[in-house]
N, C-alpha and C positions, 0 to 999 in steps of 0.2 A: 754493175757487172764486174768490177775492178776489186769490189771486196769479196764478192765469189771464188774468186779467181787464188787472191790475196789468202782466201781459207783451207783452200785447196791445197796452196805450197804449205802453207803451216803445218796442216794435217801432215801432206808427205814429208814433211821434215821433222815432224815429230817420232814419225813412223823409223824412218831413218834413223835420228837421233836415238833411237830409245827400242835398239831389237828386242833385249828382253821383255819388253812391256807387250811391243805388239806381237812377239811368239805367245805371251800368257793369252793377251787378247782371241787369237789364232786358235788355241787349245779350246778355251773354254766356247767360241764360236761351233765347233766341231763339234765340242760334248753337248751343245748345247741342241745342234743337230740331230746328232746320234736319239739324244732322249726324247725329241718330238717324233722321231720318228717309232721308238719304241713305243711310247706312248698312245701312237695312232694306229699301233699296229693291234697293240691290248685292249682297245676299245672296239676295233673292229670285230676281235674275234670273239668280243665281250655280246655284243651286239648280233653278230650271226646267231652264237649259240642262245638269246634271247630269245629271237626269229625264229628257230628251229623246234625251240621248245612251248611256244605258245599253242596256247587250247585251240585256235584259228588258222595254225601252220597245215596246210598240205601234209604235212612230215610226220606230224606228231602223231603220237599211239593213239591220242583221243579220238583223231578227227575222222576214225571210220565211223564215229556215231555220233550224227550230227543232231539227232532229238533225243531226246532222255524224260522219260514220264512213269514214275513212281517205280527205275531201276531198269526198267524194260526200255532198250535202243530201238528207234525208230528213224526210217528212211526222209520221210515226211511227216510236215507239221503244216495244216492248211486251215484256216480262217474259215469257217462254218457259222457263226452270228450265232445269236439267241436260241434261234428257233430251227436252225440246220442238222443234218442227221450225218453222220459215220454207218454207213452200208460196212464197208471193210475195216475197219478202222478200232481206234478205240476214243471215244468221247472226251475230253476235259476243260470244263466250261465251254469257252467257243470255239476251242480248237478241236481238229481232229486226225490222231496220230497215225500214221499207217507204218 
């Protein structure tokens, strides 16, 4: 406990002894803040506008057309197998587009 203690004063009296060092310390503490904070702020709004502009956004111009079949947007795409039929619809393979 006693060299705990014993590293504590040295620190403070380092700190003491030596203002200019711990003002440089100080500074660059600061700047060093400052740019993680910029940092996290550029990635954030890196990230939003990522989210914003993906094919799967809410947001995006794409995603009023969620099925697309040889150019032509469709509402739905529904699993009709081998041998199933498209009444309304338009057929491909086993799917069928409405």
């Amino acid at each position: 406990m006693c060299g705990l203690y014993d590293d504590a004063v040295v620190a403070l009296n380092t700190s003491v002894s030596d203002p200019a060092g711990a003002r440089r310390l100080g500074k660059a503490s600061i700047g060093l803040s400052v740019a993680g904070i910029v940092i996290s702020v550029i990635i954030i709004i890196t990230w939003a506008a990522l989210i914003a502009t993906s094919p799967t956004s809410p947001t995006s111009p794409t995603s009023s057309c969620p099925y697309s079949y040889n150019g032509i947007c469709y509402d739905h795409k529904d699993y009709v197998g081998t041998y199933g039929s498209c009444y309304s619809g338009v057929r491909s393979g086993s799917y069928c587009y409405y």
